[in-house]
N, C-alpha and C positions, 0 to 999 in steps of 0.2 A: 544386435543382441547375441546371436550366433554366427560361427565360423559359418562365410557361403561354401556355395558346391554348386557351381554352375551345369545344367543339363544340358544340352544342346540336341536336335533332332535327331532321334535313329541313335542317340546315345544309349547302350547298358553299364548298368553296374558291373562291381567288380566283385561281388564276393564279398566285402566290407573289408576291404582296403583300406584307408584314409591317411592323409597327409598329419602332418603331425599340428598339436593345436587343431583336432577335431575330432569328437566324438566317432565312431566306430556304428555309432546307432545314427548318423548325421544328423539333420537337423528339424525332421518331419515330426509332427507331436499330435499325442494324444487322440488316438481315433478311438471308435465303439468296437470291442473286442467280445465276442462270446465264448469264447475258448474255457473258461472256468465250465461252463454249463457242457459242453463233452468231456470237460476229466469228470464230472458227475455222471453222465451215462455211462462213458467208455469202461471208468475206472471206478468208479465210487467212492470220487474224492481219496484215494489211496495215489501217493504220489512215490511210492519205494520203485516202483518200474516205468514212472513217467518219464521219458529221456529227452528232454525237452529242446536239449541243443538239436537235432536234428530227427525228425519224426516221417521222411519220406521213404522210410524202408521197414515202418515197424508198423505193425500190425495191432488195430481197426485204423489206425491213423492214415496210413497210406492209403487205404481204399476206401475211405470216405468221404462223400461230397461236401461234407458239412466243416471238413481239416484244411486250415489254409497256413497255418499259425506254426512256427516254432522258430528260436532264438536265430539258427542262421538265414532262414528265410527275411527277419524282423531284420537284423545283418546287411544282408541285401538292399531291402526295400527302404534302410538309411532311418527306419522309423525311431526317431529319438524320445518319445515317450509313447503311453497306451494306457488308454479308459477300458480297466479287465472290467467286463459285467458281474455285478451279483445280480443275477436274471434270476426269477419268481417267477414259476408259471403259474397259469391263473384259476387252475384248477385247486391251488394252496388256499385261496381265498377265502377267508373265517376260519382256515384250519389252523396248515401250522405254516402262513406264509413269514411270519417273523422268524421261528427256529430254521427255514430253509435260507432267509438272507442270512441270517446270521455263520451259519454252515458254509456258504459261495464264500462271504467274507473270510472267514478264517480258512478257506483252500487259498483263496488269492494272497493272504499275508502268510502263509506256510512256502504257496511257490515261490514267491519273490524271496523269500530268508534261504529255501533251499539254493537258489543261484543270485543270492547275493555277490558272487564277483561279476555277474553281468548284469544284474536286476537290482534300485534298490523303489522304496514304498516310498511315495511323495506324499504329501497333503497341501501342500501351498504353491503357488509361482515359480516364488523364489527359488524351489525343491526342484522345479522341471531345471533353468538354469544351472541348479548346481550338479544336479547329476550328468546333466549333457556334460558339463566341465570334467565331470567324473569318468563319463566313457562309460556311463550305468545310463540302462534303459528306466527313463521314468516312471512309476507303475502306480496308475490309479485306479481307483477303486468310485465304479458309479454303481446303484442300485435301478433294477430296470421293473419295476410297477410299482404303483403307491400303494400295492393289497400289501405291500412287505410289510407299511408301519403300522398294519393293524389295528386302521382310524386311531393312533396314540403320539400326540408331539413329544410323549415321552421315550418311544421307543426310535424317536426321527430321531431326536435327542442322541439316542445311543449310537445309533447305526455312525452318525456324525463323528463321535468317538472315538468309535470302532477304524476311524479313515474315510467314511464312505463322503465324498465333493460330489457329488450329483444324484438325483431322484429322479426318475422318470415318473410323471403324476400317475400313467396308467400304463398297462400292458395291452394285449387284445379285447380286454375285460372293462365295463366302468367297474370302478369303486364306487361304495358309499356317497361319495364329495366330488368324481367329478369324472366327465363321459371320456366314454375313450373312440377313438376315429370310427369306429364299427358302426357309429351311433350318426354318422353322415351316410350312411349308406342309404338307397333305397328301400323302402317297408320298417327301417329302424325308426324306434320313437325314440328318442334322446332319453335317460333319467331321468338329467337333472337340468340340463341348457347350459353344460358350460362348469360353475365352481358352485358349489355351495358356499354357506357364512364359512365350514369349518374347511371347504377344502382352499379359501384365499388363508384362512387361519395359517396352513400348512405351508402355503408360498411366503408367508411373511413370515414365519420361522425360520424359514431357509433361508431369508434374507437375512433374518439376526445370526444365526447360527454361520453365517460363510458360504452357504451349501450351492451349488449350482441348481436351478431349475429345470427343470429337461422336459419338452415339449412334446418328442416327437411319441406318437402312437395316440395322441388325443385328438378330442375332435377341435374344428376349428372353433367354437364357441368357446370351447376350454381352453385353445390356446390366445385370445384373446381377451378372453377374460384373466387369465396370470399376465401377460403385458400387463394389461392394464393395471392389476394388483400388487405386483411384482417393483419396488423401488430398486432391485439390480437389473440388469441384461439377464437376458434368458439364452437359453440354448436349444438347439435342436440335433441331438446326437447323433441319431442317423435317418433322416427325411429329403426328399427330393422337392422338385416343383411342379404342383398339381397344373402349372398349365402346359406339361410336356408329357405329362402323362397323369392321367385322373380319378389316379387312386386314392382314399380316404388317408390313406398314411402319409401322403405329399401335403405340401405347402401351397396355398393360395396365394395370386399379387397382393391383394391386399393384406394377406398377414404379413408378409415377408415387407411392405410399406410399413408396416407396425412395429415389425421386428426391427427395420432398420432407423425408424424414430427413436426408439427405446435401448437401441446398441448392442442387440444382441445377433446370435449366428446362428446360420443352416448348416450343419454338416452333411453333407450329401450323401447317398447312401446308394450302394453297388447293386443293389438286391434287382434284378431284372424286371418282375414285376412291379417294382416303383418308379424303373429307368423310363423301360419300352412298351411294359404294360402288358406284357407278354414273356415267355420264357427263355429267351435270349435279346441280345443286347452285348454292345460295344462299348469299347475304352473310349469311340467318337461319342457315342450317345451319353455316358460320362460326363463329360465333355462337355459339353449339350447343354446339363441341369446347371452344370460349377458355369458355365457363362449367363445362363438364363437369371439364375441368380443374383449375381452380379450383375446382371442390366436393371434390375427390379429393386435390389438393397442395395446393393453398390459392395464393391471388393474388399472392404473393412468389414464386411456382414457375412462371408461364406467360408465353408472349409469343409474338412473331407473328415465324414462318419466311415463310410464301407459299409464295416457291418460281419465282419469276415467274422468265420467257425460258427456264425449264426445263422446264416445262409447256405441255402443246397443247392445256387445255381450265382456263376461269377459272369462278368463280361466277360467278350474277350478280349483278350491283351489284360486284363486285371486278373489274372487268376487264382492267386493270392496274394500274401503281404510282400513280397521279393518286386513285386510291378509297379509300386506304385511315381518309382522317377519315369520309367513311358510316360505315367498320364502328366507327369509335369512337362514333357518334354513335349508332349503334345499340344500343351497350351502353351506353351514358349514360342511354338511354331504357328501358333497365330494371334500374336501380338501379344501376349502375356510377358511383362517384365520378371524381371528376378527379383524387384520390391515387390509386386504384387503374388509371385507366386510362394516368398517368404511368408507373407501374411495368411495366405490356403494353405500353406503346407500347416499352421499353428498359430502362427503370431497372432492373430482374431483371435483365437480363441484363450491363450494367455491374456490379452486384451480384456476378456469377457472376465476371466479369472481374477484376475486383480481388482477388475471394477466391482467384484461381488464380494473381494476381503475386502476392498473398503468401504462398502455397505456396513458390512460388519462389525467394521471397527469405527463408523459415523454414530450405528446404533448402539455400542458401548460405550463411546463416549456421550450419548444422549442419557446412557440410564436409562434404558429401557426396562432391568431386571434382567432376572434368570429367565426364561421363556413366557413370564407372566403376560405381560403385556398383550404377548399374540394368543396366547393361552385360552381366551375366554368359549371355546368351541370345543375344547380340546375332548380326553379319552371317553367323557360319560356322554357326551349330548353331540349328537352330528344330525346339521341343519342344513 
């Protein structure tokens, strides 16, 4: 599908080199990016002095733990697409969590027109494909809590619109319709156990609509309950596996059994305390979760979240986006093929992508309606 790029051990990058007949971004796609949510601190969504090509000598960027992200780093690290967050924190919730998705959206489609010769906006498969052809980094747009739609399929509706391929059901927070990981913790009593009528309402919209499902930050009853609701593959953006480390934000064997019935993926997630469970951790222990995975769902089910500009602590040897052929090079080095680590670098989750437009366009050809169908829970009544 793409031009390879073979790693070899103790191999670095070049700076974004590349031979001719291949992308410049090479051939890594789509991880979980929060970088939209510090040009909102740093900047205030004001993008006249964000200098995006190279941010390691400018000031707050350079001396922030939370900055891993800019075009030559992305260069570097080969990464040929990127899921920008519209993050919602969860203090919006009842407020104004719809006007703040809306506000992350229109920064991430201002940055991407701003360096449209390196960046262009995907919404489909097909999109990641033609811009890697393009030598444009693919630039998508997920929304990270389900407090952003405001309990309204009409505003899912829009956001959809707007660009947005994926919805994360919750943030740190439950919503209305359905728990979020907080809620497996010790002393927590769950809401709600999982989906409400109106929050499976909301995964079956996203199925008519095209939308990606996004798992990770809920609890396990919540995430098995959308498998099960859920007629496309689901995703998990950026989550580990709770049996390496047993965090409420990680993955279960038995979900990841569920996920790999139902065809969808764990994208793994860098963040220390979901790796090692403690504040440091390794590109080995990395490592670690992306094979554990793959023993438990198998190698068509896993791929790389991170999680970078969202996080204030990296492995080491990961320490931003420039790193991430070490970690390939690292599982090359023990036993990992170059089909297999095609498929972790992206191709899963393209995979997942396709299997969810043509959900979409099975239920258009059924006639289902304009959102009627899933509709019957929707903006007035939540059950």
């Amino acid at each position: 599908m793409f031009p390879s790029r073979k790693f070899r051990t103790g191999q670095k990058t070049d700076g974004g080199a590349h031979t001719k007949g291949t992308s410049k971004f090479g051939q890594k796609h789509a991880r979980h990016n929060d970088l939209p949510w510090n040009i909102r601190k740093f900047l205030k969504n004001q993008l006249r002095e964000f200098r995006f090509d190279d941010l390691s000598d400018i000031h707050p960027w350079s001396r922030s733990a939370w900055s891993h992200t800019d075009l030559k780093r992305l260069r570097q690290g080969m990464v040929a697409a990127q899921f920008w967050s519209a993050y919602v924190p969860c203090s919006s919730q009842h407020l104004d969590s719809v006007q703040l998705a809306l506000e992350q959206i229109d920064l991430i489609r201002r940055l991407v027109n701003k360096h449209a010769d390196s960046m262009v906006l995907v919404t489909t498969a097909e999109g990641i494909e033609r811009a890697h052809k393009e030598a444009r980094l693919a630039s998508l747009i997920g929304v990270e809590g389900g407090h952003a739609v405001g309990a309204s399929l009409a505003v899912l509706r829009m956001l959809y619109e707007l660009g947005a391929r994926y919805l994360t059901l919750t943030h740190t927070c439950n919503t209305p319709w359905a728990d979020c990981s907080t809620a497996d913790e010790p002393g927590q009593v769950p809401q709600i156990g999982g989906l409400s009528n109106f929050g499976k309402s909301v995964v079956l919209e996203m199925n008519r609509l095209g939308m990606m499902v996004d798992l990770s930050h809920v609890s396990v009853p919540t995430m098995l309950a959308a498998m099960t609701t859920s007629r496309a593959p689901v995703i998990f953006s950026h989550s580990s596996a709770h049996a390496l480390c047993n965090s409420s934000r990680n993955v279960p064997d038995h979900a990841l059994r569920l996920l790999a019935q139902t065809g969808g993926i764990v994208m793994v997630s860098f963040y220390p305390h979901f790796i090692s469970c403690g504040e440091k951790s390794t590109l080995e222990d990395v490592a670690a979760h992306i094979n554990h995975v793959r023993k438990i769902a198998g190698v068509d089910h896993v791929g790389i979240g991170a999680g970078y500009d969202g996080i204030n602590l990296t492995p080491t040897g990961l320490e931003d986006v420039s790193k991430y052929p070490e970690l390939f090079a690292e599982l090359l080095a023990h036993g990992w093929s170059e089909k297999d680590i095609q498929k972790l670098a992206g191709l899963n989750l393209i995979r997942v992508f396709k299997a969810v437009e043509q959900v979409n366009y099975s239920l258009v050809v059924e006639k289902k309606g304009e959102g009627d169908h899933f509709s019957s829970h929707s903006t007035s009544r939540i059950t």
